[in-house]
N, C-alpha and C positions, 0 to 999 in steps of 0.2 A: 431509169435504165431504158435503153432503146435494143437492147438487142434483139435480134429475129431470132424463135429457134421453131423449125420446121418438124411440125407435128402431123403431117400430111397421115401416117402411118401410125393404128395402133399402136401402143406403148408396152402391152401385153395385155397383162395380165386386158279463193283466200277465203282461209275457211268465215273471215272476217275483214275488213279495211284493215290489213296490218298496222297496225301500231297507230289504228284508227283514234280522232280527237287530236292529236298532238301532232297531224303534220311533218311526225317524222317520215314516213313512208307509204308503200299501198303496192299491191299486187302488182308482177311486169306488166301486164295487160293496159293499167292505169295509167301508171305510170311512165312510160317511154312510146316512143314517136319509135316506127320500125324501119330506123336508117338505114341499115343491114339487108332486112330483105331488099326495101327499093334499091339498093344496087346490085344485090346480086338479081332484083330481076331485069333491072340496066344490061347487065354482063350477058343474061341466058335471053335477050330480044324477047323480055316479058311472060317467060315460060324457067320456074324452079325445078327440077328433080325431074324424073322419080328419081334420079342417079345423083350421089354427091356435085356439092360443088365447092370450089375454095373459099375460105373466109378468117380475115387476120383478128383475132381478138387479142385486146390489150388487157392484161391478167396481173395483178401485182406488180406493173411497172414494166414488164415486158411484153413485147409483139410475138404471138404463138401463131403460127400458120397452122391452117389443119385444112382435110376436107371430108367435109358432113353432109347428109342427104340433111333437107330442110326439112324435115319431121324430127331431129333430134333436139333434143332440150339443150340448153345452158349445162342445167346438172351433168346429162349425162357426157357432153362435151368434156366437162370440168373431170370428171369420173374413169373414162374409159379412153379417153383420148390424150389426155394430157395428166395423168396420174396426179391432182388435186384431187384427193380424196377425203380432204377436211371437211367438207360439204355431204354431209348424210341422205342418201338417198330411204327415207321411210314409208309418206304416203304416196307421194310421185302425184299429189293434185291438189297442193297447193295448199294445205289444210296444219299443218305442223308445224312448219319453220325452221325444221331440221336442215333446211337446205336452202338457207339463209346467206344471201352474198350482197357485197355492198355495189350497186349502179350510179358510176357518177355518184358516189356517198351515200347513196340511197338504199334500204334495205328492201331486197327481192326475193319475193321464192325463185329460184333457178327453177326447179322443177315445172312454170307457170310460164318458162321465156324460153323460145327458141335463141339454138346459137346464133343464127341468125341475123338474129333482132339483137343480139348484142353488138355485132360489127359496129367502129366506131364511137363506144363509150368505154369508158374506165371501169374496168371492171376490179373489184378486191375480194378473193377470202379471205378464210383465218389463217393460211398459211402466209397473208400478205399482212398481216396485222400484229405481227409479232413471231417471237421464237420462242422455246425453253430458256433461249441463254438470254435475250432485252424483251418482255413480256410487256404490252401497251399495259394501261391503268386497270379497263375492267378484267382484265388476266391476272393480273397480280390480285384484286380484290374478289374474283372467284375464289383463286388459291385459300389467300387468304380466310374469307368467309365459309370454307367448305361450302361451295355451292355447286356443289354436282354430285352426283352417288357413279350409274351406271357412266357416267358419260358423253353419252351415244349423240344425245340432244345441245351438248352445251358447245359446238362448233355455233351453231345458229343462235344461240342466245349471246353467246358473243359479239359475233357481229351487227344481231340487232340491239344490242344495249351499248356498244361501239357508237352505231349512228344516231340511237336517242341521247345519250350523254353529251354527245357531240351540240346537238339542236339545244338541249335540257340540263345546263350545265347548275341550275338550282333547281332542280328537279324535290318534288315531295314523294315520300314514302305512296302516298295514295297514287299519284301521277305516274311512277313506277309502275305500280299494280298495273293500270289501265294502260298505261305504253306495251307492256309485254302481253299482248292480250293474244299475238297473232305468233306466241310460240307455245308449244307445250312439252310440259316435264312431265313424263309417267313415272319414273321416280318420288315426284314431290316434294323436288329443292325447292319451291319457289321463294321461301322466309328467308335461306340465306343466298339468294341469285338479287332477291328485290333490296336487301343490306348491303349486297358485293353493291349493285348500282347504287344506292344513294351515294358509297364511298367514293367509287370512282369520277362518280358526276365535283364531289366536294375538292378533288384532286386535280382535277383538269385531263380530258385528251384531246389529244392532237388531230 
């Protein structure tokens, strides 16, 4: 989808190499070149902020316009700006992966990227990754496996067992383990999240 929808206006209301060894991902820091800034410091004659500036990010297939002072995160863009609230705000420094979104397919802590720095790439939640009513593979093999108790956590382990299944489509039980290194359950699903993943991986996603 290409539509524009103008978010200029409130709406209302790594603690490790992520998914380190396996090359599926790494902190935004590592990971992405910062397109975003270098043009919005093109726009402002090489001076950002202190005051908002505009910036179009591409979210689940569509262009969101907003304008955010350059201090603001991806998360809280994602959070407060554009009511994507799939994406849990918990440690807010990069250490949880509760606030886990896919870059260009890549899994990121938001809370570790300015919005910024996201101008110009593909950005996906869990809202982009499925519904209640067509749920992708490791959604249904969550369900499936009971892999979740509180909840709170499994927006982000979605996403990032989303873009290791994708990389690790024969993925081993042990490889699992170590792929999900750069999420955490305080509950302590991890036996049926690392099951959900072998299944899903054995199923195919897209």
């Amino acid at each position: 989808m290409s539509d524009e929808i103008d978010a200029s206006k409130p709406a209302g209301l790594s603690r490790r190499g992520f998914l380190k060894g396996f090359g599926v991902g790494s902190v935004a820091t590592g990971l992405l070149s910062p397109v975003g800034l270098k043009e919005a410091l093109a726009r402002e004659g090489g001076v950002v902020g202190p005051g908002e500036v505009p910036v179009t990010l591409k979210i689940n297939g569509q262009n969101r316009k907003l304008s955010v002072e350059p201090r603001v995160t991806l998360l809280d863009a994602l959070r407060n700006r554009l009511d994507l609230t799939g994406c849990k705000k918990v440690c807010d420094r990069g250490t949880c992966g509760a606030c886990t979104v896919l870059v260009d397919r890549h899994p990121v802590y938001s809370c570790s990227m300015l919005a910024v720095e996201a101008e110009g790439h593909e950005i996906t939640s869990i809202e982009g990754l499925g519904t209640p009513e067509r749920m992708n593979e490791v959604q249904k093999a969550f369900v499936h496996h009971d892999a979740q108790q509180c909840g709170f956590c499994t927006p982000g382990f979605v996403v990032a067992c989303t873009a290791f299944v994708r990389k690790h489509p024969d993925a081993t039980l042990e490889q699992v383990r170590a792929g999900l290194g750069g999420n955490l359950c305080r509950c302590g699903t991890y036996a049926g999240m690392m099951l959900a993943v072998v299944d899903a991986a054995r199923k195919g996603v897209s």
